[in-house]
FIMIGU-727057 format. One line per 2 residues: their letters; for each residue x, z, y of C-alpha. Coordinates in steps of 0.5 Angstrom, whole numbers, always signed. Example, Ala and Ser with C-alpha at 12.3 -4.5 7.8 and 13.67 -1.06 7.14 Angstrom:
AS) +25 +16 -9  +27 +14 -2
This chain:
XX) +204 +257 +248  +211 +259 +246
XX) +216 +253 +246  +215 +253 +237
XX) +209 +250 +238  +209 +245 +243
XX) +215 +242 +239  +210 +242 +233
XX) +205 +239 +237  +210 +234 +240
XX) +212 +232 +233  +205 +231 +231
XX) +204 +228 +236  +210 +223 +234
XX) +208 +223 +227  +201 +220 +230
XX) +204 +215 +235  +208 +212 +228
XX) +201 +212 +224  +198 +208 +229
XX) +203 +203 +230  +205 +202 +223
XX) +198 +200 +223  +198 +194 +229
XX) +205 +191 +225  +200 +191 +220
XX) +195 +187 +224  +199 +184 +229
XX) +206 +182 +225  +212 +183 +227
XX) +210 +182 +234  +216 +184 +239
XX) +212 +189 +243  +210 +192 +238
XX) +217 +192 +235  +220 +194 +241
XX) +215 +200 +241  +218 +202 +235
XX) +224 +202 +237  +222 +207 +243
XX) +219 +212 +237  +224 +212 +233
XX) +229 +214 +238  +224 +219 +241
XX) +223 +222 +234  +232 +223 +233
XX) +231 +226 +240  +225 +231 +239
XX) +229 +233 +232  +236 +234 +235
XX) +232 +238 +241  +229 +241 +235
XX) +235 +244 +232  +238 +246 +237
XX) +232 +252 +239  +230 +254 +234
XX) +238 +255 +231  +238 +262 +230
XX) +242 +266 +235  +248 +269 +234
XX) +247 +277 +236  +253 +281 +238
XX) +253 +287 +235  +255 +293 +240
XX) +258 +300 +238  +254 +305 +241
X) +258 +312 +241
């Protein structure tokens, strides 16, 4: 598996994570575990989407000269 996609499978990941506790404020209020585990995703998304711009940003080639 190449590094796209195990950041593609870690952000569909994040993506279900917020879908299932989106639900449970839904059900529960707002509970503060519940909260507090939001919290926690919102960060774990600002860090998968920073860590995400930073591989797949294109690479600078130097040009070499070959005689």
């Amino acid at each position: 598996m190449t590094i796209h996609e195990d950041l593609d499978r870690t952000r569909q990941a994040v993506q279900a994570l917020e879908k299932s506790l989106l639900a449970l404020r839904n059900q529960l209020g707002p509970h503060l575990d519940v909260l507090g585990l939001m919290d926690d995703l919102e960060r774990c998304s600002t860090d998968l989407h920073r860590l995400e711009q930073q591989v797949r940003a294109p690479h600078r080639h130097e040009l070499v000269v070959i005689p």
